[in-house]
C-alpha positions as CSV (number, residue, x, y, z in Angstrom):
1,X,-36.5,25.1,4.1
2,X,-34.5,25.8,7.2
3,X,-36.6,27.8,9.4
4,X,-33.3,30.0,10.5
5,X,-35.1,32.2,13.4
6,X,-36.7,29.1,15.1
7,X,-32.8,27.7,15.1
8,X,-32.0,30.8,17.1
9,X,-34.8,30.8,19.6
10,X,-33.7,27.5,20.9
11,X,-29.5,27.8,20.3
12,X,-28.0,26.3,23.8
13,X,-24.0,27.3,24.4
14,X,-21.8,24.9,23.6
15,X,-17.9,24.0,24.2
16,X,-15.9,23.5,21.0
17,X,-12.7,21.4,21.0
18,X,-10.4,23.5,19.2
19,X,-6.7,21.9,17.5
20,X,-5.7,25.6,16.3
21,X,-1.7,26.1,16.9
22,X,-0.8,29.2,18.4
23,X,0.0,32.5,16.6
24,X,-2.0,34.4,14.2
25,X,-4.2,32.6,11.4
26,X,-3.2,33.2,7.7
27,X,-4.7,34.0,4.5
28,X,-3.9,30.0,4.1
29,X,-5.1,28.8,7.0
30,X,-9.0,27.2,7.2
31,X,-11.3,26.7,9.6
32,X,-13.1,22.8,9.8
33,X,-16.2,21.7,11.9
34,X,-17.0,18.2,12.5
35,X,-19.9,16.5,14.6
36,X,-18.7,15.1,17.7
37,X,-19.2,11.5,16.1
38,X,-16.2,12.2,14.4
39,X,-14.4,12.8,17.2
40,X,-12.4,9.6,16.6
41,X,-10.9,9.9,13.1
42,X,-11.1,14.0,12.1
43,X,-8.1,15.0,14.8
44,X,-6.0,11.9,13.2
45,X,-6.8,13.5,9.8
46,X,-6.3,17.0,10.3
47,X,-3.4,16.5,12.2
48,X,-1.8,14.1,9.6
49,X,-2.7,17.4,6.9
50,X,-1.0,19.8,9.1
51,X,2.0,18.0,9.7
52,X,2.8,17.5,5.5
53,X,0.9,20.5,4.5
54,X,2.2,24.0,3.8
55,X,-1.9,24.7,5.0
56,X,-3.4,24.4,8.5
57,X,-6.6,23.3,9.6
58,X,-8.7,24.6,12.5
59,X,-10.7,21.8,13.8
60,X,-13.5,22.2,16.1
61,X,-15.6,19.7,17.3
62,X,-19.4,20.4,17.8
63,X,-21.5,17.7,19.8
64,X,-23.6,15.8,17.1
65,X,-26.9,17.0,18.5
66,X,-26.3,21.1,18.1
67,X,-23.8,21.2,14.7
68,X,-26.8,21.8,12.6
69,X,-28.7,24.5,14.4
70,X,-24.8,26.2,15.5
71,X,-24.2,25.9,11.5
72,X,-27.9,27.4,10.3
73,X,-27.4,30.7,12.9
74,X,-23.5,30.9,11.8
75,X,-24.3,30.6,8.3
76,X,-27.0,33.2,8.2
77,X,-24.9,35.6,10.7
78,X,-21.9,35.2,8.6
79,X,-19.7,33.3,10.9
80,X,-19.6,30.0,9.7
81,X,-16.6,27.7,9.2
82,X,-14.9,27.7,6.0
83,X,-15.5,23.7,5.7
84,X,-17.6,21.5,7.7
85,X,-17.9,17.8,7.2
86,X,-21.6,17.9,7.5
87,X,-24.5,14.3,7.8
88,X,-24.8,13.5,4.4
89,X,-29.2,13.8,5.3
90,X,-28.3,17.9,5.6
91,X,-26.8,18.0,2.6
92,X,-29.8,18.9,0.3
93,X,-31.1,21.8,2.9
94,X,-28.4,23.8,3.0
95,X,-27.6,23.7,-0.3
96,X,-31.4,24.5,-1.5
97,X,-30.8,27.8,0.6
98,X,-27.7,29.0,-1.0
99,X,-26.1,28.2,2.3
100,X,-23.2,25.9,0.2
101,X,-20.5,26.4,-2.4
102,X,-20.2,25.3,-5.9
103,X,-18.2,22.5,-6.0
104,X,-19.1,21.1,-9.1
105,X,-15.5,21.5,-11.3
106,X,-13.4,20.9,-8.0
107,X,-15.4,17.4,-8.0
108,X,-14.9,16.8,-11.9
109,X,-11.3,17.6,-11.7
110,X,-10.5,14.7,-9.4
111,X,-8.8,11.5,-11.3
112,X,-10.6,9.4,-9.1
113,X,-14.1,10.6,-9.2
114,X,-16.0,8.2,-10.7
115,X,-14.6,5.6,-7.6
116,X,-16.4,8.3,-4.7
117,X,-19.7,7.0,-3.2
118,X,-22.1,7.2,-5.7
119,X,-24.8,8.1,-2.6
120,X,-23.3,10.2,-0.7
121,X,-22.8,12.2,-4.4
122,X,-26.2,12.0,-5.2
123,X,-27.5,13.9,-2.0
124,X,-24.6,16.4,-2.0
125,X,-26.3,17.5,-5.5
126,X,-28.8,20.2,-6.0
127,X,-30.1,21.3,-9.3
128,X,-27.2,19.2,-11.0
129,X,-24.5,20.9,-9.5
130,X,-22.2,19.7,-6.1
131,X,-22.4,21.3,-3.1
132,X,-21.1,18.1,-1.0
133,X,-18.5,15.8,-1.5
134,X,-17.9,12.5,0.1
135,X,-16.0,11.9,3.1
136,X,-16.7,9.6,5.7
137,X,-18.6,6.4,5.2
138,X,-21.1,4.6,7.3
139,X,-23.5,1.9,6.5
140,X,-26.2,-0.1,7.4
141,X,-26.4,-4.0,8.3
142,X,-28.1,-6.8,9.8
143,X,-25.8,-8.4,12.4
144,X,-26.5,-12.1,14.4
145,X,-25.4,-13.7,17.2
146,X,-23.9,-16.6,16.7
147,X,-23.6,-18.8,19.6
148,X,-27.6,-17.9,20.1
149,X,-28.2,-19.5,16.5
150,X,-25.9,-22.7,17.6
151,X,-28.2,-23.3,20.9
152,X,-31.0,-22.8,18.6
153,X,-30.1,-25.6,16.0
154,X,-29.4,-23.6,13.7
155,X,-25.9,-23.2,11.5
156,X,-24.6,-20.0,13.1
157,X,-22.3,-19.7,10.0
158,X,-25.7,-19.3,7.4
159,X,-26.9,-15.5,7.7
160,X,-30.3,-14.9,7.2
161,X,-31.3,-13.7,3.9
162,X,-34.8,-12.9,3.5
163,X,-37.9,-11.5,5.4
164,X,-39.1,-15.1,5.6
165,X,-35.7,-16.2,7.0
166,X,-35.0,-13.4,9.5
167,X,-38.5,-14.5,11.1
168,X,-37.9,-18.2,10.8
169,X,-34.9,-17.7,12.4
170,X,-35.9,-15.7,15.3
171,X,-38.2,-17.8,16.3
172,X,-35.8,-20.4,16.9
173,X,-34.0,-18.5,19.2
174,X,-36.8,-17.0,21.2
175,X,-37.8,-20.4,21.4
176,X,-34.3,-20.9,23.9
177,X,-36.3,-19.0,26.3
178,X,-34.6,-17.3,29.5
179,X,-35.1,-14.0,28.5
180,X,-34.1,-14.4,25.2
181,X,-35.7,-13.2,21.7
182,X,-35.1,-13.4,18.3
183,X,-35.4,-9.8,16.9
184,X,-34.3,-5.9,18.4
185,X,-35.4,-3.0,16.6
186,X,-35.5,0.6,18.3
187,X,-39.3,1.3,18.2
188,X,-39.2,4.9,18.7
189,X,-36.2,6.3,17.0
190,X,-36.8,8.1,13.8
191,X,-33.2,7.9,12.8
192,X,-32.9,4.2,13.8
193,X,-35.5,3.5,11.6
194,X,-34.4,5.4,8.8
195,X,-31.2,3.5,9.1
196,X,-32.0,0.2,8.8
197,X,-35.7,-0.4,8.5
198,X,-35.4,2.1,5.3
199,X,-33.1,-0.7,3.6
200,X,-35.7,-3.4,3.5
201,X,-38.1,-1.4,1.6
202,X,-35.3,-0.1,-1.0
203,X,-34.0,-3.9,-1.2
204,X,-37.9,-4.6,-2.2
205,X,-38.3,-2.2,-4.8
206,X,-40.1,0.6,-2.9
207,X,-39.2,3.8,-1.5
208,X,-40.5,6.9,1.2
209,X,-39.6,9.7,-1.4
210,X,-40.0,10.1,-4.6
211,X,-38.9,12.9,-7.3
212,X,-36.2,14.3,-5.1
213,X,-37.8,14.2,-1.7
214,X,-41.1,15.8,-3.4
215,X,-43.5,13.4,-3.3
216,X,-44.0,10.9,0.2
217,X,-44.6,7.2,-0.9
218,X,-45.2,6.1,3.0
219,X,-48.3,4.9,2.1
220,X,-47.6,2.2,-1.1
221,X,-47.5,-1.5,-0.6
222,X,-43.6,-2.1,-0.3
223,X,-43.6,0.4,2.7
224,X,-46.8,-2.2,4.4
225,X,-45.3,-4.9,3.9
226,X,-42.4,-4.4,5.5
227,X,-44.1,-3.0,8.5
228,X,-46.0,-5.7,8.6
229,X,-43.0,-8.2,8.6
230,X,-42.2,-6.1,12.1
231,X,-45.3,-6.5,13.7
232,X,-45.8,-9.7,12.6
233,X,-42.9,-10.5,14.9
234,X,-43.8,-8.3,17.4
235,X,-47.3,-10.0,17.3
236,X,-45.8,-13.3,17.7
237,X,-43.5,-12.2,20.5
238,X,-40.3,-12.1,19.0
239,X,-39.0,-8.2,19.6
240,X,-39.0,-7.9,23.7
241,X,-41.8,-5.3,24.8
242,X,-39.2,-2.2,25.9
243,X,-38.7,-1.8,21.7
244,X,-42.0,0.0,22.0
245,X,-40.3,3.2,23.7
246,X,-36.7,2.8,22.9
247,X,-35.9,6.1,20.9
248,X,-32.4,4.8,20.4
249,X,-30.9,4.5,23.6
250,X,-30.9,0.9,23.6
251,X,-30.2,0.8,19.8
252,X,-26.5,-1.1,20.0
253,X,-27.1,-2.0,23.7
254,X,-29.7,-4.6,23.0
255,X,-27.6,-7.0,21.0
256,X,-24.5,-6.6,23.0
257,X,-26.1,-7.7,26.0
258,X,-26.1,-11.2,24.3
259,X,-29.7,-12.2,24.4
260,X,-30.9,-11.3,21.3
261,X,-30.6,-13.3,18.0
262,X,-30.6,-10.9,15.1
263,X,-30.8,-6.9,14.7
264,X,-30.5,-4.6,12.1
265,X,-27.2,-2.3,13.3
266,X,-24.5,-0.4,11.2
267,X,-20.7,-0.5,10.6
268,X,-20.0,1.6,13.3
269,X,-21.5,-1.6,15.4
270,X,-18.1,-4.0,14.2
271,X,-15.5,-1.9,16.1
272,X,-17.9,-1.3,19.0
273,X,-18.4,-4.8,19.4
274,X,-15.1,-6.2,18.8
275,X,-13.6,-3.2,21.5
276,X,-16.4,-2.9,24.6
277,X,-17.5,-7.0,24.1
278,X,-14.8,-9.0,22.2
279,X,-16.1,-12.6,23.6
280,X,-19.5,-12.3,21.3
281,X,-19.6,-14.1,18.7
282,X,-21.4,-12.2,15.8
283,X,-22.1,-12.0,11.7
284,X,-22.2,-9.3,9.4
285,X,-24.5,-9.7,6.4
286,X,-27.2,-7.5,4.4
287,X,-30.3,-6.0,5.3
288,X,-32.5,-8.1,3.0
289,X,-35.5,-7.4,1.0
290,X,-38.6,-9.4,0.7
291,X,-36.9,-12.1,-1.4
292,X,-33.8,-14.1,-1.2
293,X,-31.0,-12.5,-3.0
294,X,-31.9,-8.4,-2.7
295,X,-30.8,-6.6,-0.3
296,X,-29.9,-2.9,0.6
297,X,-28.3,-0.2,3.0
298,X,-28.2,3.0,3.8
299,X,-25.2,4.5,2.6
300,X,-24.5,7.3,5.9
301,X,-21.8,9.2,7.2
302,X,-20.6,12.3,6.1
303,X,-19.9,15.0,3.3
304,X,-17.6,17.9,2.6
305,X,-19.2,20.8,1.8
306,X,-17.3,24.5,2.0
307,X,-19.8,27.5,3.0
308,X,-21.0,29.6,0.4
309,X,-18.5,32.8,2.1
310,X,-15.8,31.5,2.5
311,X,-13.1,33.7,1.0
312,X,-11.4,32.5,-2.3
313,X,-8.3,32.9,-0.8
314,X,-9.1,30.1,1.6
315,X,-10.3,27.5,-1.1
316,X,-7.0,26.2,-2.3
317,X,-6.2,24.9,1.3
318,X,-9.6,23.0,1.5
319,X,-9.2,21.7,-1.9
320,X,-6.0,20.0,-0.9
321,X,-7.2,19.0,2.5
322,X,-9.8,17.2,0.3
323,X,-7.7,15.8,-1.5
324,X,-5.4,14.7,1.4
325,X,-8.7,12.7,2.9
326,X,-9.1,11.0,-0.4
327,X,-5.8,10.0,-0.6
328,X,-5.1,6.5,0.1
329,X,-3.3,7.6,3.6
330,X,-6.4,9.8,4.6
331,X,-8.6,7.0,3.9
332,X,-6.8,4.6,5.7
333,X,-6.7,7.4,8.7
334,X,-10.3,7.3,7.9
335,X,-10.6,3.5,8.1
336,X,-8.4,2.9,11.4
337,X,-10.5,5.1,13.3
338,X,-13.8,4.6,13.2
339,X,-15.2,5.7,9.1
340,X,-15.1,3.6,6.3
341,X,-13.7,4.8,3.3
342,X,-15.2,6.4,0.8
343,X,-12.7,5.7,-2.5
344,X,-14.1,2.5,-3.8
345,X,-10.7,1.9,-6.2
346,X,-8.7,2.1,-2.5
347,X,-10.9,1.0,0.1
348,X,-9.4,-2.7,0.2
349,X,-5.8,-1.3,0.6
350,X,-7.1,1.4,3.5
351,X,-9.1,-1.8,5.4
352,X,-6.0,-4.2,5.1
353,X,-5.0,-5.7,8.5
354,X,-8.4,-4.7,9.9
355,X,-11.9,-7.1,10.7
356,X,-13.1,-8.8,7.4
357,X,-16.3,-8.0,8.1
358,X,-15.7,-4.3,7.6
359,X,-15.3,-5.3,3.7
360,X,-18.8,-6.2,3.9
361,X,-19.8,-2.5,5.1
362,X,-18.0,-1.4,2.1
363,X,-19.8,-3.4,-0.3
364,X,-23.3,-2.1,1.5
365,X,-22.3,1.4,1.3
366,X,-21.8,1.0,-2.3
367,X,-24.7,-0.6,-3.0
368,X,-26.8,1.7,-1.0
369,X,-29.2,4.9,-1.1
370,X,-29.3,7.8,1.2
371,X,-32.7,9.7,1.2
372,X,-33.3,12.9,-0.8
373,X,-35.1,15.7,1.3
374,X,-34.8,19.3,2.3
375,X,-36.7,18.6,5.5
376,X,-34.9,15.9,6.5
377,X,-34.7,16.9,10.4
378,X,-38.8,17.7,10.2
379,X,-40.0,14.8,8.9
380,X,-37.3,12.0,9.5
381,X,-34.9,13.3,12.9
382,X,-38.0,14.7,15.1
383,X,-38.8,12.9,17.5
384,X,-42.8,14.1,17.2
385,X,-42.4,14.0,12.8
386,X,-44.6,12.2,10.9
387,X,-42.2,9.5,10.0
388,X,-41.0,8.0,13.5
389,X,-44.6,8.8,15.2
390,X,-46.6,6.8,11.9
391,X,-44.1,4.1,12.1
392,X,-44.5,3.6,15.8
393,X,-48.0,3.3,16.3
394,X,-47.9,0.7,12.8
395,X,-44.9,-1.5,14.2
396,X,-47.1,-1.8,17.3
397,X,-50.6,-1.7,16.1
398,X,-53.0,-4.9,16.6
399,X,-54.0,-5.7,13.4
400,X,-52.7,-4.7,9.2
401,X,-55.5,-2.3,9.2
402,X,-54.5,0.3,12.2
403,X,-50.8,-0.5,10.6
404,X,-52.2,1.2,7.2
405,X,-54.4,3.5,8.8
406,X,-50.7,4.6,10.4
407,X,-49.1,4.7,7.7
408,X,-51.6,7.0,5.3
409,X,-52.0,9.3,8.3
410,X,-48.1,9.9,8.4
411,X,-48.1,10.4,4.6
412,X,-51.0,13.2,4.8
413,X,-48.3,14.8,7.6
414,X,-45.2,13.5,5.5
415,X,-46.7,15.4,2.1
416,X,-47.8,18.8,3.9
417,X,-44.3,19.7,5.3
418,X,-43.0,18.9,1.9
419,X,-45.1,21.1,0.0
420,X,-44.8,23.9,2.6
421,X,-41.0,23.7,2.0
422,X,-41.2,24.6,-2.0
C-alpha cells in the first residue's frame, strides 16, 4: 500500500512546466501530468491534440524523481490531474487504492485493442478490470560494441546469444587490455537491475514474483544462476571494479565511453548513442536466457491512467486525447521523439525513416514482461530495498554460497513487505 502521510512528510517544492493557453479553462478542457522523462515527446503530442482538437490539454511536467509522491498527496488531497501518463511499475499501487478510474469498456471499445502492449495491459489491471492503458514504450536490450569485438577476433556482426556467449565473448575483449573490459552492469541500482538483469531470468523460465506480486521467488534456482553468471564475470575480472557502487549514474555512460564490449542497456540507449556519440559503432540484440535461442525484455515506459475524481464531464476529452496518441500520427509523434510505440499493427509505419535497430526494441517490448507489485518503489526503486541491497552483496560476493545466502536473506525482506501490504 501507499503509505500516503510518509509521502507528505518528505514532499520537496517543485517547478512544473506548464503548456496551458491563456484565458479561463472549460468544462472541456483537461489537465495532463507527465514525468520529466517525457519531456521530449508529451509537448509534441499535446500540442499536435490541441492544434486539431475541439479539447485542450494542460500539460505539466513533474521531474521523474517527485511525480509519484506529488501524485500520492494530490490524489488523497483531491487535487490531482485529471490524466497522468504514469511508470507502468505504479500502475498496480494506485489502482489497489482506489486512487484510478475504471477504464475497462473505454479499453474494450477500441478497434485496435488487441494490437496494445500486451504488458503494459497486464500491469494497468487490477482485479480484472483497467485502470491503465498503454502509452509510451520502452524496452530493454543488450547492446555491443563493435569495433571492440573486431580488435578482439571476433565477428562484430554475430551478437551474443547466450549466457555462455556473453562471457566467452567478454573475455576476448578484456583480453585487448588498456583499460578495457568485456561486461558493464550498474551494481548498485535497483531499477537498473530490474531492467535488464530481470530479463535474463524471465528468458530462463524463472521469475521474482509470483501470483501477482504476492509471493517473492528471489530465492529459486533461475534467480542463482543468473547471479552467478554475473559474478562469475566479476570473479574473472571482466566488469571494471567501480560497477560495485554505481547506483546508475554510470548506467549509459559506461559503454559510451568506448571501452567496454557488451552491456545490457534499453531503447532509450539507440537515440542517445546515435545523437551525443555518432562515431560508435554498436549492435542491438536480446537480453538472452541461459540457452541459445530465449531471450527476454522488460517491456517499460508508460501508461494512461485518469484519476478516480476526475469529473465526467472532463472524460470525453481524455478519451479522445487517447485516442489521438494511439493514432498512427500520435504514435509516430511518439516514435520521433524519444518513445516507441505502443500499437503493434502500426508501429512499423510510425518507425519508418528512423534507425533499424529501433524495430528490434519493438519486437522486445512485445515479447516482454513488466513486474506485478503494489510495492514496487519499497522493494524494487529503494535504494536500501531488499531487492537492490540482496543483489549487491550476491553480484559481488566471493563464492555461490554468500551469493545464495544474499539472495534468501533479500527474500525473507522481499516477502515481509509484501505481506504487510495485503
Amino acid at each position: 500500500m501507499i503509505d500516503y502521510k510518509a509521502m507528505i512528510n518528505g514532499v520537496a517544492v517543485i517547478s512544473l512546466a506548464g503548456m496551458a493557453l491563456p484565458g479561463a479553462a472549460s468544462a472541456e478542457d483537461f489537465s495532463i501530468w507527465v514525468r520529466s522523462d517525457g519531456s521530449e515527446f508529451m509537448p509534441r503530442l499535446v500540442e499536435a491534440f490541441n492544434a486539431e482538437s475541439e479539447h485542450h490539454a494542460n500539460l505539466q511536467i513533474v521531474p521523474v524523481d517527485e511525480l509519484v509522491q506529488k501524485y500520492a498527496i494530490a490524489a488523497a488531497g483531491g487535487s490531482a490531474p485529471d490524466a497522468l501518463s504514469l511508470d507502468v511499475v505504479f500502475n498496480p499501487a494506485f489502482a489497489s487504492v482506489g486512487q484510478l478510474r475504471d477504464m475497462t469498456d473505454f479499453a474494450h471499445s477500441l478497434p485496435y485493442f488487441d494490437s496494445l502492449s500486451k504488458a503494459h495491459l497486464e500491469v494497468g489491471s487490477w482485479e480484472g478490470k483497467n485502470y491503465g492503458l498503454p502509452f509510451s514504450g520502452d524496452a530493454s536490450l543488450l547492446i555491443w560494441n563493435k569495433d571492440l569485438f573486431e580488435k578482439a577476433g571476433l565477428d562484430p556482426e554475430d551478437a551474443p546469444d547466450s549466457w555462455a556467449e556473453i562471457e566467452k565473448d567478454a573475455e576476448a575483449v578484456s583480453a585487448l587490455g588498456d583499460n578495457t573490459y568485456g561486461f558493464y552492469f550498474s551494481g548498485n541500482c535497483g531499477g537498473c537491475n530490474i531492467f535488464t538483469f530481470t530479463p535474463l531470468i524471465w528468458a530462463s523460465g524463472g521469475d521474482i514474483f509470483q501470483h501477482n506480486g504476492r509471493t517473492a521467488t528471489l530465492d529459486s534456482d533461475e534467480v542463482a544462476a543468473a547471479v552467478e553468471f554475473y559474478r562469475g564475470m566479476v570473479q574473472k575480472g571482466l566488469v571494471p571494479e567501480g560497477a560495485r557502487t554505481d547506483t546508475g549514474t554510470n548506467f549509459f555512460g559506461a559503454f559510451a565511453n568506448g571501452n567496454i564490449g557488451i552491456a545490457p542497456s534499453g531503447s532509450f540507449a539507440i537515440g542517445a548513442l546515435n545523437n551525443q556519440y555518432p562515431d560508435l559503432n554498436y549492435g542491438v540484440t536480446y537480453l538472452p536466457g541461459s540457452q541459445a535461442g530465449e531471450w527476454s525484455s522488460f517491456a517499460g515506459g508508460d501508461n494512461i491512467v485518469i484519476s478516480a475524481a476526475t469529473d465526467e464531464s472532463k472524460i470525453p476529452a481524455i478519451e479522445d486525447f487517447i485516442r489521438f496518441a494511439y493514432s498512427p500520427e500520435g504514435q509516430t509523434i511518439l516514435a520521433r521523439n524519444g518513445a516507441m510505440p505502443v500499437r503493434s499493427d502500426v508501429a512499423e509505419q510510425a518507425l519508418a525513416g528512423l534507425d533499424e535497430r529501433y524495430l528490434i526494441s519493438v519486437k522486445a517490448m512485445a515479447g516482454g514482461s513488466t513486474p506485478y507489485s503494489v510495492v514496487f518503489n519499497d522493494l524494487i526503486n529503494s535504494r536500501n530495498g531488499p531487492w537492490i541491497t540482496a543483489l549487491n552483496e550476491a553480484f559481488f560476493a566471493n563464492s555461490a554460497e554468500q551469493a545464495r545466502q544474499a539472495l534468501e536473506q533479500g527474500q525473507q525482506e522481499m516477502q515481509s513487505i509484501i505481506d504487510a501490504a495485503y
